[in-house]
C-alpha positions in Angstrom: 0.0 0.0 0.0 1.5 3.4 -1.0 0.9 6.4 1.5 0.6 9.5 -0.1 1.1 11.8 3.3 2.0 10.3 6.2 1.0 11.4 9.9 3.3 11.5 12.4 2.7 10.3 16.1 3.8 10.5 19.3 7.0 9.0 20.3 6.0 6.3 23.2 8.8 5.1 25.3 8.4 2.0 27.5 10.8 4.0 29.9 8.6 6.7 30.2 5.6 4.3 31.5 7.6 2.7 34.1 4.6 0.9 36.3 2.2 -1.0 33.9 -0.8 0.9 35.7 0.6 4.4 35.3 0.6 6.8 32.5 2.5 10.0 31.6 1.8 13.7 29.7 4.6 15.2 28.1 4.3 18.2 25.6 5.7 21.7 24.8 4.9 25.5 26.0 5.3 28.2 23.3 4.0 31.8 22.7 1.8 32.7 19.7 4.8 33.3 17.5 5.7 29.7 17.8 8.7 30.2 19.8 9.4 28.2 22.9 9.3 28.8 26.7 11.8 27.4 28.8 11.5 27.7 32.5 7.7 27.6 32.7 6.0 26.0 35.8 3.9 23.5 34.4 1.0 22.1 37.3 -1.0 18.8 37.0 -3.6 18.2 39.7 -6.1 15.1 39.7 -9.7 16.3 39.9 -10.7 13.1 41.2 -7.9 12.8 44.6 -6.8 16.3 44.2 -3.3 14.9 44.0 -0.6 17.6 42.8 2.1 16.9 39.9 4.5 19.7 39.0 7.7 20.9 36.9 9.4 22.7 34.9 9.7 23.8 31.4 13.7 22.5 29.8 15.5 24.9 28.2 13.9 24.2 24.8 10.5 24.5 26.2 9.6 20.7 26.9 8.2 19.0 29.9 7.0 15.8 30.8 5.2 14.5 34.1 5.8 10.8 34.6 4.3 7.9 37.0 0.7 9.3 36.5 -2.1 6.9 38.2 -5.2 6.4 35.6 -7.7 9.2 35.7 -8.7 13.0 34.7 -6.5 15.9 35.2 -6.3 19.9 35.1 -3.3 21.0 33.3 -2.6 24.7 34.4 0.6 26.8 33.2 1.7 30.4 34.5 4.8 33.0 34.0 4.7 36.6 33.9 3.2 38.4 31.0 1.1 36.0 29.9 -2.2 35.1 30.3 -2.7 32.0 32.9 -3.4 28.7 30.5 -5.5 26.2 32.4 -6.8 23.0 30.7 -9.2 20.3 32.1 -10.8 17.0 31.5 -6.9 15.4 30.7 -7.1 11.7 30.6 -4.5 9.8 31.4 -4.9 6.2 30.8 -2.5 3.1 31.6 0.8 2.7 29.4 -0.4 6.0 27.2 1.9 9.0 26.9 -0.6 11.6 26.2 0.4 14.6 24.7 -0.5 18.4 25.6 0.8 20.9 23.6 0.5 24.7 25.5 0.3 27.9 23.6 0.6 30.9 25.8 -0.8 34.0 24.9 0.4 37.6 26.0 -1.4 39.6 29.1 -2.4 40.0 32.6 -1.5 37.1 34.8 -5.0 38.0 35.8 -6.4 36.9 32.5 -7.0 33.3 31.9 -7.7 31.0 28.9 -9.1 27.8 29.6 -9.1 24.6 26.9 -11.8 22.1 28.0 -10.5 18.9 26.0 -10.0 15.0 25.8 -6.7 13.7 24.7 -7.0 10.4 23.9 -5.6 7.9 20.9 -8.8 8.1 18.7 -9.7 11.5 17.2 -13.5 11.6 16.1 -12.8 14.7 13.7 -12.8 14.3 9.9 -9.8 12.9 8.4 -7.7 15.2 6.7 -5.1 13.2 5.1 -5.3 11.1 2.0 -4.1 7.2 1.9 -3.6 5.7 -1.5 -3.6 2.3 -1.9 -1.6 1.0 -5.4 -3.0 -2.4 -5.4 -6.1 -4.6 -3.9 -5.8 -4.1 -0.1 -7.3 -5.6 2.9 -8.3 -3.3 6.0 -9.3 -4.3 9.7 -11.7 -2.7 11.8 -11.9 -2.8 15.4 -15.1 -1.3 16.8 -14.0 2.0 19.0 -15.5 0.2 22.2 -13.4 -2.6 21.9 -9.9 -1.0 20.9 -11.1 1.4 24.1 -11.6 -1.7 26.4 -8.2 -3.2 25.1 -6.4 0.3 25.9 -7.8 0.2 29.3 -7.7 -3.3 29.9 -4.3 -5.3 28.5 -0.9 -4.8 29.3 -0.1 -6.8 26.1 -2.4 -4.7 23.8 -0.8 -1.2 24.7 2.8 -2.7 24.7 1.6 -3.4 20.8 0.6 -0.4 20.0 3.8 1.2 21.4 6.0 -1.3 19.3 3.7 0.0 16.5 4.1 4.0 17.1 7.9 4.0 17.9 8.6 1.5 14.8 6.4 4.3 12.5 7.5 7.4 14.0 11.2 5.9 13.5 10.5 5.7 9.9 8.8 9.2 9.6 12.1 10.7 11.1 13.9 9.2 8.6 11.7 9.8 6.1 11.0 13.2 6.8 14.4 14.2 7.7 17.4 12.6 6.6 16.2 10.4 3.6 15.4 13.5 1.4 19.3 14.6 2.0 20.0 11.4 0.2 20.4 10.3 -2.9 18.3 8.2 -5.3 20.0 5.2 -5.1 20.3 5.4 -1.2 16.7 6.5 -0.6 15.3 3.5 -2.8 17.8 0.8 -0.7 16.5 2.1 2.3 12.8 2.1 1.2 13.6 -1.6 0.7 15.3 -2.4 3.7 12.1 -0.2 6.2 9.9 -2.8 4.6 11.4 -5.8 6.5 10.8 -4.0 10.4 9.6 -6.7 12.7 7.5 -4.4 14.3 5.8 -3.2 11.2 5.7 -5.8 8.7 6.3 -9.3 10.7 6.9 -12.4 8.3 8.1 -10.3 5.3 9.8 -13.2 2.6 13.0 -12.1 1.2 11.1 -11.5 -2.1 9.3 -8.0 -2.3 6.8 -8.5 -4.5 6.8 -4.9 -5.6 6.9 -3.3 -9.7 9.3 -0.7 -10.1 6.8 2.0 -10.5 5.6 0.7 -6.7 9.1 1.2 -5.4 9.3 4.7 -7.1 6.2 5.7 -5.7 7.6 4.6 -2.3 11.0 6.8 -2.6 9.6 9.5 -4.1 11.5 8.8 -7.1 10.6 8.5 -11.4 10.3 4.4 -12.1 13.1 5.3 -14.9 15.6 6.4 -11.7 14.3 3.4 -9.5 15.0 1.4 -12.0 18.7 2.7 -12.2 18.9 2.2 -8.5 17.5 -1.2 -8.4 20.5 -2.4 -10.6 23.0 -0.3 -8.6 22.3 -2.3 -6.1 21.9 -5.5 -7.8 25.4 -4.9 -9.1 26.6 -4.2 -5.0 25.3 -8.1 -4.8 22.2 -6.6 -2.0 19.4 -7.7 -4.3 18.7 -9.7 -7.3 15.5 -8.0 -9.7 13.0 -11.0 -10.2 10.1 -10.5 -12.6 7.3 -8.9 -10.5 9.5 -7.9 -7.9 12.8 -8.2 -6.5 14.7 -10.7 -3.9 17.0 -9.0 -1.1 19.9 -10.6 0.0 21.3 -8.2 2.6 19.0 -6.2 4.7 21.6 -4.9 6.3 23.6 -3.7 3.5 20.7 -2.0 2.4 20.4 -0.2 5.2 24.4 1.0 4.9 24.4 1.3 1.4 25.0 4.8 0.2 26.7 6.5 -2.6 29.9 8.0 -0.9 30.5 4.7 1.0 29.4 5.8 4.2 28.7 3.3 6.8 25.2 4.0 8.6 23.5 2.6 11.8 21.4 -0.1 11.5 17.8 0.0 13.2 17.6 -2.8 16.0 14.3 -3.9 14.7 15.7 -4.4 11.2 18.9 -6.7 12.5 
């Protein structure tokens, strides 16, 4: 399946979670220009126990409050010459890192703005982004209640769905940010080498049953280029081109090859 745009998510850490019934909120606090706040006190108080949580902003504006038991919160930030940001109804949910994002605007500490909102995994708001699929594809459903229940409910489920949002947001780095400093022949091994992740495609066979226009499509590429690429690194002995596809013979070379010989770092779910 070809994605046209791809959305980036959250980066879940197991070490942030710590305690399988705890959760954490991590996020950033910025003014209206965009630019962030460091050294903002950032309070987090439990409307159910009344139970107080507090830091500080880093020195690039970041913050994160660990160890969080399950349940709804208040999120209220404050620093002079700007109006007090307070926002409620924060749930927190076990193994979840859930993400608050503060925008501060300027005025009397005296002067308020309050966000009433849920943060949770599932957004109910129309999709904005278009998905493209290149061939005949087969989608599962899981009804809201029961991926809900599962979120709340098993350890096993959540550790999944971590696995799954590191693994993609680990490929929408390098997507996003160093692959388009590479060149055509690098981006198109690399394409190759994501698609055999243990985390996001278990079981793949050495042979990628993929046209050259697919893999083009893939690294953003012409087919007349991937093509060029594709016997590049046939002729570095990492893959042979089959009809309807091609076989891969070293992953990891893939992931190393480049055109100026330099040696890059392997992903530990691609070894």
């Amino acid at each position: 399946m070809k994605i046209k745009l791809l959305l980036a998510v959250l980066p879940l850490t197991c070490a942030l979670l710590g305690q399988s019934n705890r959760g954490a909120i991590t996020g950033t606090v910025s003014d209206s220009t965009g630019s962030l706040v460091p050294g903002v006190e950032v309070v987090l108080v439990n409307t159910d126990t009344g139970a107080k949580s507090d830091t500080v902003t880093t020195g690039t504006g970041n913050y994160s409050l660990l160890q969080l038991p399950v349940g709804t919160y208040t999120l209220t930030v404050e620093k002079a010459g700007f109006s007090k940001f307070e926002q409620s109804n924060i749930q927190v949910q076990v193994a979840v890192t859930t993400r608050v994002d503060v925008v501060l605007k300027v005025g009397a500490a005296t002067e308020s703005v309050t966000v009433t909102a849920e943060s949770t995994l599932l957004k109910s708001e129309s999709w904005r982004y278009d998905v493209v699929a290149v061939r005949g594809s087969r989608l599962a459903y899981v009804p809201r209640a029961a991926f809900e229940r599962l979120l709340n409910t098993s350890l096993a489920f959540n550790r999944s769905m971590l696995a799954q949002m590191n693994a993609r947001l680990s490929l929408f780095i390098g997507l996003a940010v160093y692959d388009r400093l590479l060149s055509a022949d690098t981006r198109v091994a690399r394409c190759l080498a994501s698609l055999f992740s243990s985390d996001l495609y278990p079981g793949t066979s050495s042979f990628v049953k993929l046209s050259q226009d697919e893999i083009g499509l893939l690294s953003a590429v012409s087919r007349q280029r991937a093509n060029q690429a594709l016997h590049a690194l046939q002729q570095a002995g990492l893959l042979r081109i089959e009809f309807g596809g091609v076989t891969v013979l070293d992953v990891q070379g893939l992931w190393r090859f480049s055109g100026d010989s330099e040696v890059r770092d392997v992903p530990r779910n691609h070894r």
